[in-house]
C-alpha positions, 0 to 999 in steps of 0.5 A: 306752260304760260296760258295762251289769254296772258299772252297778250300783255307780254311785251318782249323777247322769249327764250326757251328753256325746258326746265322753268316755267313762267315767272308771274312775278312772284317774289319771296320775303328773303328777296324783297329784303336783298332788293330793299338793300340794293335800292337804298345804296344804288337809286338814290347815289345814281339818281344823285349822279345824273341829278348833278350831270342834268344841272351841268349840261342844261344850265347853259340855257339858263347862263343865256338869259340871266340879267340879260336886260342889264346885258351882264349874260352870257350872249352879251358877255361871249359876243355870241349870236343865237346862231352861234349858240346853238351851235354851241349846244350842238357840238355838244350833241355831237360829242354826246353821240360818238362817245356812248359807245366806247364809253359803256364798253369802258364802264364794263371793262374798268368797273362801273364806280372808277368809269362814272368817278371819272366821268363825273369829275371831268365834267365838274372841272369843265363846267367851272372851266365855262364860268372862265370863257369869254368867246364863241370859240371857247364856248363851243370847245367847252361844251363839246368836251363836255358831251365827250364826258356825259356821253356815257353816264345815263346809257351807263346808267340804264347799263348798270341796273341790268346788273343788278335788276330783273326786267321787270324791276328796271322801269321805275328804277330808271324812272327815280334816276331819270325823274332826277333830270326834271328835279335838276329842271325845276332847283335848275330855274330856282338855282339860277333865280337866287344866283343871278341876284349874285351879278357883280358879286366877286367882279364876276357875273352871275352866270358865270357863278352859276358855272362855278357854284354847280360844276363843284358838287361833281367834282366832290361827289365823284369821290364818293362815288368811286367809293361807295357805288357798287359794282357787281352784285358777285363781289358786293361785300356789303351783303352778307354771302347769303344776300351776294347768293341771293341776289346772282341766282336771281338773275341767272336767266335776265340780267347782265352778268359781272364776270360775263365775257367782254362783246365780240364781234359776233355780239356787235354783229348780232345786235346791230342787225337785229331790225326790230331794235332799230325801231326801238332807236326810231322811236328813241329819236321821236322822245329825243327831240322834245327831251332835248328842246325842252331841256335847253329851251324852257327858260326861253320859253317861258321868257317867251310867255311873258314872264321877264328875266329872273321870273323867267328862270323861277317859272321854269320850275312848276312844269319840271316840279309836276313832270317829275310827279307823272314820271314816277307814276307812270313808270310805276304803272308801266311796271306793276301792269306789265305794260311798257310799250302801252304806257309810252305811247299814252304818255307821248300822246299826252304830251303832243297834244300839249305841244299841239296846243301851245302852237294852235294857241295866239300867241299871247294867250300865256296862261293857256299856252303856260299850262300846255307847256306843263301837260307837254313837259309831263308827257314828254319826259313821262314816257322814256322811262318805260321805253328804256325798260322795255328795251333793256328787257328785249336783249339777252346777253350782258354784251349785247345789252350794253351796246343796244343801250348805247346805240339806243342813246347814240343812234336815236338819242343823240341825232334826236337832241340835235335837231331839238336845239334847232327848231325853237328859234330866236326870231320865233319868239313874239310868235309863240315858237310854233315850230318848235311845238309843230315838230315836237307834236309830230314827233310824239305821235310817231313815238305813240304809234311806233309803241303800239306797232312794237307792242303788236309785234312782240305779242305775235312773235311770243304767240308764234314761239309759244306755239312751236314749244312741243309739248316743253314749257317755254320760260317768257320774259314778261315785256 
């Protein structure tokens, strides 16, 4: 039976089962090797796959600004107005909400490698479609089927590596995947910098180009995609039958199962009255709302810094380049301490005073104001991973998981990014933006103090469970 002084710094669900004891995480040679094989054909192919899916869906932000002192830019171009522009980007949130849960409900029923193929490719194909737009209009019908088919690729993604992945291996793996967004930031800036010396070439404009030229590496690598991204570690025919045993029995007890039965009512039912998950969701909203703002707004803010068109975009590129550095070594830490919860809440902590400073700041003191905008970004995008791992491990049955996920991204992700394309607002702009980094701060305090509330309740709940074992071991999942 687990010793009651390690109870402490187990954050999660137990399940009872009279004939194992508590894993410490100890790990054998033989599945280290399988782990290795599965990491080399799995992270880097879906750290590539959302690399490509965060360069489409925030490249708008870029198109705003390109060449705008020649008027050549997108605004100029569509006859947009800032407020019709975000309305754009929030259609797109919108789209992005309602769809992640049949879309995960999809990527169990037509197997991961088709559902994500096909995402990928339709999204390539509108993001070209949006170098073609010259309206509002068609602006804001682009971008909502553009959300319609990303919906479910980073909840599809955390939902694919439970099939794969004990718990306590998830969090630096969705790290690398979602550390490929704050890469896609910085070659984002530094993509739209070269392309925009583009403007006239071919009679179109360099926004345009930068649709065109980022939407066709998705339509491509979603062939690669639907042929080399496995499914199942059941029916992996890559590893030998030794490895394929291996790596199933390893996840008898915590993973999610390929051939495990599709979600009942009753599995909906159970998950979505389960409370302690909606504080998960709450929480989930807090981190939405800076990851949303930053992903949309950067290049503005920047602009808003002092720093003047294709300048702008290049100086989006340090805050995403160290963002991407404290993300691995956060997710990394949060694993090998077994300390998900507590990460989150230090990181998201980090980050609100970021965003505290830059709004306390005058507004023209840009170098001050420049590095908090990279101690936000940092912590901002430092604590989902942990959060996402930490959630995942909480939920026992492959049905369950796939929709707590989706809820987690739809019910706190999707209404979170929305009010993020709200609060940086154009007329701001001279002032520093203040209440977009107000409201940013107060909601990374809520993300801090909603971990460390989470974190004390699991630790009790483990405590009472451990406590009402008779005398039988008691397996404990270790978050």
């Amino acid at each position: 039976m687990a010793d009651e002084k390690n109870l402490d710094d187990i954050e999660g669900g137990v399940i009872e089962d009279a004939n194992s004891s508590v894993d410490t995480g100890s790990i054998t040679d033989a599945e280290k090797a399988v782990r290795w094989k599965q990491d080399k054909r799995i992270v880097p192919l879906s750290a590539g796959i959302y690399f490509l899916c965060y360069l489409d869906r925030s490249n708008i932000g870029n198109a705003k600004i390109m060449n705008a002192s020649t008027h050549d830019d997108l605004m100029t171009e569509t006859g947009m107005t800032n407020y019709q522009y975000t309305i754009a980007l929030m259609v797109f949130l919108v789209a992005y909400g309602l769809f992640e849960v049949p879309s995960n409900i999809l990527l169990k029923k037509l197997r991961p490698s088709r559902w994500i193929a096909i995402l990928m490719f339709a999204w390539g194909a509108l993001t070209i479609g949006l170098g073609g737009v010259h309206s509002y209009a068609t602006v804001t019908v682009v971008r909502f089927l553009l959300g319609v088919f990303e919906a479910g690729l980073f909840p599809g993604l955390v939902y694919y590596l439970t099939f794969w992945y004990k718990s306590e291996e998830r969090s630096i793996r969705v790290a690398f995947i979602l550390a490929s967004a704050t890469l896609a930031g910085a070659f984002g800036g530094a993509i739209a910098y070269g392309i925009g010396h583009m403007n006239g070439a071919g009679g179109l404009s360099a926004w345009r180009w930068l649709f065109i030229i980022e939407g066709i590496p998705s339509c491509l690598s979603s062939i690669i995609v639907w042929l080399f991204l496995p499914d199942y570690p059941e029916d992996a025919k890559w590893l030998t039958t030794q490895e394929r045993d291996l790596a199933v029995q390893r996840l008898a007890l915590e993973g999610s199962k390929g051939q495990a039965k599709a979600m009942t009512w009753e599995d909906a039912k159970e998950t979505l009255t389960d409370w302690r998950l909606w504080g998960h969701y709450v929480v989930y909203f807090g981190i939405s709302v800076p990851f949303s703002s930053l992903s949309l707004f950067t290049p503005s803010i920047t602009a808003g810094l002092g720093y003047k068109d294709l300048e702008a975009q290049l100086m989006t590129v340090p805050p995403y380049a160290v963002a991407y550095v404290v993300q691995i070594l956060t997710s990394w830490s949060a694993d090998h301490f077994n300390a998900r919860g507590l990460h989150s809440a230090a990181l998201a902590t980090v980050g609100a005073v970021g965003f505290l400073a830059s709004a306390a700041l005058p507004a023209d003191a840009y170098q001050s104001r420049y590095g908090c905008l990279i101690v936000a970004a940092s912590g901002a995008f430092a604590c989902i991973p942990p959060l996402l791992g930490w959630l995942s491990s909480n939920i026992f049955s492959t049905a369950s998981v796939g929709l707590a996920i989706a809820l987690n991204i739809g019910l706190g992700g999707a209404p979170g990014q929305i009010v993020g394309v709200w609060i940086y607002k154009a007329n701001e702009a001279k002032a520093g933006y203040p209440t977009g980094h107000w409201t940013n701060a107060a909601l990374l305090f809520l993300v801090a103090a909603g971990c460390v509330m989470l974190r004390l309740y699991y630790a009790r709940r483990n405590k009472r469970i451990l406590s009402q074992g008779n005398g039988q071991e008691v397996r404990l999942f270790r978050y």
